[in-house]
N, C-alpha and C positions, 0 to 999 in steps of 0.2 A: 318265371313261366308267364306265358300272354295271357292264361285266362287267370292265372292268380291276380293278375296286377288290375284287370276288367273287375275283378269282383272287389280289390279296395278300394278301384276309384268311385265304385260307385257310392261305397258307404262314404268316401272323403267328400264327394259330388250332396252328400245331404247333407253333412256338416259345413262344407265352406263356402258354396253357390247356392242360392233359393234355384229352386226348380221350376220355374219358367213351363206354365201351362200352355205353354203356344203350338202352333201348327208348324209342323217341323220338316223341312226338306234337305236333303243330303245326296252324296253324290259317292258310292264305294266304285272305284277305279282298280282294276287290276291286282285286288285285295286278297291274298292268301290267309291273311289272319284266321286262326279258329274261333274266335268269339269277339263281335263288338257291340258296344255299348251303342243304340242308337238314338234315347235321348232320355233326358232326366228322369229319376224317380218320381212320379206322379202319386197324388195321394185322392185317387176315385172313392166317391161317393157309394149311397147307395142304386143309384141310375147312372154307373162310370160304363163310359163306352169309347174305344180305340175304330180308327178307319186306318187302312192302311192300301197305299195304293202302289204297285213294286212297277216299272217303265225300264225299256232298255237294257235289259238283261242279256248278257253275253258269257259264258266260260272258256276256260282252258286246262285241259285235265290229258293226262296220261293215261288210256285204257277205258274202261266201263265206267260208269259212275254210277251211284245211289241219291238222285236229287232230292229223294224223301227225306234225305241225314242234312240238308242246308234249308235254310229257312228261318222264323223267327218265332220265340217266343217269350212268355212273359213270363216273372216269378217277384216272389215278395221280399222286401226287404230281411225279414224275419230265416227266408230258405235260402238266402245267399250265401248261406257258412255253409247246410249242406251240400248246396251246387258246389261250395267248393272243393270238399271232400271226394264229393261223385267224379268231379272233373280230374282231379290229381289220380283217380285211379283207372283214368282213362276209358270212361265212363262216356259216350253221345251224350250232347246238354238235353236231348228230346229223351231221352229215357231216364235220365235224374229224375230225381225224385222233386215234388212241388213244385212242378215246371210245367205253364199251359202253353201247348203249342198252338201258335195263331195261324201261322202260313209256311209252307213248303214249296222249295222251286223246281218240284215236278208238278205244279198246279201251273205256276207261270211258264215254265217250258211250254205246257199243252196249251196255254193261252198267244202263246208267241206263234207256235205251231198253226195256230188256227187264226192268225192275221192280228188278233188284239193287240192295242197296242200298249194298254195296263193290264196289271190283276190288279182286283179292287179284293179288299175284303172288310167291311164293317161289323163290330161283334160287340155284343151286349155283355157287360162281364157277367152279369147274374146268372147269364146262358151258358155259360162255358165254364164255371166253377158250382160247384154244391154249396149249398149254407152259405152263399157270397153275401156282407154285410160289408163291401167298402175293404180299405186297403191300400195300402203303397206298394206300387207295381213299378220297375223297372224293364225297359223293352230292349231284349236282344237279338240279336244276328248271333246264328252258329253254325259252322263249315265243319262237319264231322268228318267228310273228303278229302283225306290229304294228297297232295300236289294237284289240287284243285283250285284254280285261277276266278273269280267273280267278279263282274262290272253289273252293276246298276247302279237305280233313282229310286231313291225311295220317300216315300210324302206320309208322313204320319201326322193325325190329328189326335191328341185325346182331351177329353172333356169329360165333365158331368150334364146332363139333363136338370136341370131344376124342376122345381114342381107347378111354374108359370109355361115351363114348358120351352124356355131359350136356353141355347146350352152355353157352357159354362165352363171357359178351356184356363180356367185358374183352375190351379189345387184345391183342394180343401187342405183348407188349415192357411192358405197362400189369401182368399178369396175377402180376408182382412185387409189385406195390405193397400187397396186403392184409398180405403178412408184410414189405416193408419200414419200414410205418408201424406196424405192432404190436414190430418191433423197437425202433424209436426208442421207441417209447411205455415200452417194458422201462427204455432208457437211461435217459430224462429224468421217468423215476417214482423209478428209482435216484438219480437226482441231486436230487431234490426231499426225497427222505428224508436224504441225506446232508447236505444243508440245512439242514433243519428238526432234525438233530442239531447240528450246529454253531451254530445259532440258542440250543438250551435250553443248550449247556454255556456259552455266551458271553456270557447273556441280560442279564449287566450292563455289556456292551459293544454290543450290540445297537440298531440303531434303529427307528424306523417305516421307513425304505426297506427294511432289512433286510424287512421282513414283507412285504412288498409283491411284492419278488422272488421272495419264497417262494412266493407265489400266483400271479404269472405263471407260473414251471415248473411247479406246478402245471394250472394254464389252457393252457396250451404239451401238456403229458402229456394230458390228457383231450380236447385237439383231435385229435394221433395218436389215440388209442383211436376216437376216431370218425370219423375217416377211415380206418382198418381195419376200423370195421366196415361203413361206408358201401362201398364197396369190393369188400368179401366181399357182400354182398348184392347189389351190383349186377352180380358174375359169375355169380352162379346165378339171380336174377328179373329184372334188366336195371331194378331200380325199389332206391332208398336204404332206403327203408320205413321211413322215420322216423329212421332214422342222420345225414341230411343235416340235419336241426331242432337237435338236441344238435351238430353241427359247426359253426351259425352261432351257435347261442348262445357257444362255447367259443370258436370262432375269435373273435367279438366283445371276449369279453371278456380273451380274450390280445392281441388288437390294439389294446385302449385300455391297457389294461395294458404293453408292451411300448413303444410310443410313449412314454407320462407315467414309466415308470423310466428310460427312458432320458433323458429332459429331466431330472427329479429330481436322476438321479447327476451329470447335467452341471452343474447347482448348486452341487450340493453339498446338497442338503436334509435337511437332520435329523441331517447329521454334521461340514458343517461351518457351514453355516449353518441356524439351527433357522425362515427364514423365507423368502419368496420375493418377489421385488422384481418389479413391475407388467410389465415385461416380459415377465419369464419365464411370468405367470399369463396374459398374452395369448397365447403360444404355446401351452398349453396346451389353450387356452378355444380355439386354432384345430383342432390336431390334433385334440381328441376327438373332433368334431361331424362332420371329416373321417373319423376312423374308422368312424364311424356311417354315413357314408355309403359309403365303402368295402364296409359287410357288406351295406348294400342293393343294392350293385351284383353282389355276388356271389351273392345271393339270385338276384337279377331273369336273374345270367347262366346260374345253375345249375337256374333252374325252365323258363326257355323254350330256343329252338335258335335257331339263326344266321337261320332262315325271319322270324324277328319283326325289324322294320322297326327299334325301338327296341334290338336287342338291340349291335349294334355301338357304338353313341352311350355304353349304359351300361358296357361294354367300355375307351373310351376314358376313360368317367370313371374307372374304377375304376385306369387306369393312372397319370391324371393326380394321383389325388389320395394315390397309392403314392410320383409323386416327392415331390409337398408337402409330404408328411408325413416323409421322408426329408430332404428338404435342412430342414425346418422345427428338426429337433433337432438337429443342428450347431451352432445361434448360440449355446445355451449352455454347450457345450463351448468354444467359441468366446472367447463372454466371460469365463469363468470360465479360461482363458489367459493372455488379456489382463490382465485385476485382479490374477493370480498373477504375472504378468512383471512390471508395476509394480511390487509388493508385495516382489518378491525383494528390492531395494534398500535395504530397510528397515532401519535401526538393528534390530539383536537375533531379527530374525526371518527374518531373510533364507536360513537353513541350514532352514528348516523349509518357506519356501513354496518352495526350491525344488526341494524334493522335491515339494511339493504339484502345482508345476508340470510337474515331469517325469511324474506319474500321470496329469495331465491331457492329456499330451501323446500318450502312450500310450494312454489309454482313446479320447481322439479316431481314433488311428491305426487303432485296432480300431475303432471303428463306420463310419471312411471304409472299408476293406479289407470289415468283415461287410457294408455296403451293394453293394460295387460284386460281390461275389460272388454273391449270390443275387439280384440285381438286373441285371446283366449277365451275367457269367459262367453263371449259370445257364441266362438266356436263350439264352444262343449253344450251349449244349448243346443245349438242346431244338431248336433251330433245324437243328444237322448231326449231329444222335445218330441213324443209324438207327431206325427206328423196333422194331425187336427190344429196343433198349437207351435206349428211351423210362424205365424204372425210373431211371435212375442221374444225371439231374437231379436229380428228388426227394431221392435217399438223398443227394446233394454236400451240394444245400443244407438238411436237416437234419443232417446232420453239421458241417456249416457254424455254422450254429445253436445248437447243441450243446456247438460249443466257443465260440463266443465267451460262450452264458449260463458256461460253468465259465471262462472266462479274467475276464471281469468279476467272478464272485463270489471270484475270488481273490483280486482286486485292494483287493476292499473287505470284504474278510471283518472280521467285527466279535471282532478279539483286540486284547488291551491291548498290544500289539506294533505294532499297526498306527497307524504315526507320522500318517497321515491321519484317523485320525479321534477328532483333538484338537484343540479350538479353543479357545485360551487367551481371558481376559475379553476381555483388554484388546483383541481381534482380534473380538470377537463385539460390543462397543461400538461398535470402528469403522465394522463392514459396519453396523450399525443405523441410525447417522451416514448413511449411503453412503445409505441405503436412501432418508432423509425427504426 
């Protein structure tokens, strides 16, 4: 059912997406739907206040209509199990229970009627609810009218008022995040340079993956700077203003980056093997294209609202192709196990792979563990974290992040000490053999 499926995305929508306090515009075209979601769960303070301004409204309906029964209104995270109930028993979302009605489009008919060419309505929430102390609100659209047709433009703002008195269109609990991502970006700009040192003093030990890493952290450090500054702009104009452009370029090219090192290291490319076997270059050739698509999904998620028909489809993609690409770099850790457990057995080499073996065993443990933390564990924060301490997702899983880039570059720092990255002839013959 349509409105069953409205009321899990929204609880999925607080678990899987931060909720973006920004000034939100949409466009419902020729929209039969009974219920949409028209933008994030917001987490209002105690001075939370919504504006909403409805343009270009048009129907098509069969008979008389009831414009009082289409409109929009608000309810809390907490009464969205009972809207659910109320709705499956076919139940108007405006007579549910725990449901505050903001605007009806027999207000904006009589505004149309009479030449306007918006309904505006700004509302105080502490006006419009009893004993209002703040709150996670979610704003919907509901068409109680069936074979009832609707087009408009709807512009919704919500924000809090601070007490300097500028408002303030982050969430609470979100209203962290400008200086949690400018701290990491401190952290993982420090570790890029402590990098890029250990790179020049080592640089005859050095590989091409080495550099490579060097410029994810890099790509990694300039995706935080632009989500802090995305962030900070979007709490004072409720608009990215151009921080969100530099975030998809950066995050793109940290996410093909980050993917293809970590297949690479799974390898072994360029330290212990200076080649890569057909396999491993089809996983590659899968992931990238996926990543690519991954940024358009983020793109597509980040420039419309939950109102766009297509917006949940690309939503799913982008989940789906988070696991592919996560179960996708495993097999060569995987394999490169496998050829190391064989290899152990070996006449004269056998004290060497299996050490090599045991790195690989380890490096695997660390990509299952950094997977299943920022990948579930994260999510189930977002899921039961209050919404006050919606921040401290984020800061896990880049601290999460964080260490695993510093436990991996230690693993394979490039010193003449480091027993992994030596590959005698007669071993760099044999995989060539392996290879034909």
């Amino acid at each position: 059912m349509q409105w069953c499926r409205l009321i899990v995305v929204t609880y999925l929508l607080k678990a899987a997406l931060p909720a973006l306090g920004r000034i939100t515009e949409a466009t419902v075209a020729r929209d039969d739907r009974a219920i949409i979601l028209i933008a994030n769960p917001f987490g209002f303070g105690a001075d939370g206040y919504i504006d909403l301004s409805v343009m270009k409204y048009n129907s098509w309906h069969q008979g008389s209509i009831d414009l009082s029964k289409i409109g929009f209104f608000l309810t809390t995270s907490e009464a969205e199990a009972q809207l659910e109930v109320d709705l499956s028993q076919g139940t108007c979302a405006f007579e549910a229970q725990n449901v505050i009605k903001l605007l009806t489009f027999d207000q904006v008919d009589k505004d149309k009627a009479a030449g306007r060419a918006a309904t505006e309505l700004s509302a105080r929430l502490a006006d419009l609810i009893q004993d209002y102390h703040g709150g996670e609100f979610s704003l919907f659209y509901t068409n109680c009218e069936k074979l009832t047709v609707v087009s408009f433009d709807i512009k919704v703002a919500l924000y809090n008022v601070r007490a300097s008195g500028y408002k303030d269109f982050l969430s609470v609990g979100e209203d962290m995040l400008p200086l949690v991502f400018m701290v990491m970006f401190v952290l993982f700009a420090v570790v890029a340079a402590m990098w890029a040192v250990v790179l020049l003093r080592q640089r005859a030990h050095a590989h091409r993956l080495h550099g490579l890493t060097a410029a994810l952290v890099i790509c990694k450090a300039l995706t935080l700077l632009s989500q802090a500054g995305m962030y900070q702009l979007i709490r004072s104009t409720g608009h990215p203003e151009g921080w969100n452009v530099a975030f998809y370029v950066f995050n793109l090219l940290r996410g093909v980056l980050f993917f293809t090192v970590i297949v690479l290291v799974g390898t072994g490319w360029s330290y212990m093997t200076p080649f890569l076997r057909d396999r491993e270059k089809r996983i590659l050739m899968v992931v990238i294209p996926l990543q690519v698509c991954a940024e358009v999904a983020i793109v597509i998620l980040d420039e419309n609202t939950p109102a766009s028909r297509s917006w949940f489809t690309w939503r799913d993609i982008l989940h789906l192709v988070d696991i592919i690409c996560c179960c996708a770099i495993l097999f060569p850790i995987v394999w490169s196990i496998k050829h190391l457990r064989e290899a152990a057995g070996t006449d004269g080499k056998a004290a060497r792979n299996l050490l090599k073996l045991q790195l690989f065993r380890q490096f695997y443990v660390m990509v299952v563990v950094y997977i299943y933390f920022t990948r579930i564990v994260v999510y189930l924060l977002r899921s039961t974290m209050p919404y006050q301490y919606a921040w401290l997702p984020d800061a896990a899983g880049e601290l999460a992040t964080l260490a695993f880039y510093v436990a991996t570059a230690i693993a394979f720092q490039p010193t003449a000490e480091n027993p992994y990255l030596h590959l005698a002839e007669e071993e760099l013959e044999e995989l060539r053999q392996a290879s034909l």
